[in-house]
N, C-alpha and C positions, 0 to 999 in steps of 0.2 A: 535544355540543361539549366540554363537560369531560370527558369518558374520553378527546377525541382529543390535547385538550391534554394529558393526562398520559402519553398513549402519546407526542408530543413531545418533551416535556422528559427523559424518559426517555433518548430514544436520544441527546437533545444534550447530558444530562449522564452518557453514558459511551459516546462517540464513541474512547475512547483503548482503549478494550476490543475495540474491532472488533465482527466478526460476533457473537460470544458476546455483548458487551455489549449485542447488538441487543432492543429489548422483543419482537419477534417469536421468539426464542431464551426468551425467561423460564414459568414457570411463574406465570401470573398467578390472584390470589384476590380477588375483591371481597367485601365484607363491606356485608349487606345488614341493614336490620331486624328485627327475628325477626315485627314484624305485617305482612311482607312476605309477602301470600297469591302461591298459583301464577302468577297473571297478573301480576302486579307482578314476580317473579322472572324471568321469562318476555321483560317489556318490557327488564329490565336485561339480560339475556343477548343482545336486539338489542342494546340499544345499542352495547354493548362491539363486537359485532360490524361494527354500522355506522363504527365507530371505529376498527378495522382490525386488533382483540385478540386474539390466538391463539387457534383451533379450541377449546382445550382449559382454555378460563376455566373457572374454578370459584368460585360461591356458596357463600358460608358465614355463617350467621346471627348476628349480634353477641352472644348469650350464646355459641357456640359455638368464637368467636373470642378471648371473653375470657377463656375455659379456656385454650385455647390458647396465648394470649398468656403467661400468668401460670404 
């Protein structure tokens, strides 16, 4: 229910972008855990999907995000 809410608000806060602004058009990343084992990764990769998150979601582990970020 919360991955669907933010696929929501998403699209209602960039409705002036059109199709491109659409979250189905975005490159989405969730950042997970790092003591997030396979099955745990696994249940979040439904969810997003039950939530209606582009084919092409990608996990990324919070140390590896905060490289990233930084």
């Amino acid at each position: 229910m919360i991955l669907g809410s933010f696929r929501q608000a998403w699209d209602q806060a960039h409705t002036e972008l059109g199709s491109q602004g659409s979250f189905d058009n975005q490159q989405v990343t969730i950042t997970v855990p790092a003591s997030f084992d396979s099955a745990a990764q696994s249940l979040t990769l439904e969810a997003a999907k039950r939530a209606g998150f582009p084919d092409n979601v990608q996990l990324l582990e919070e140390p590896q995000a905060v490289f990233y970020r930084w």
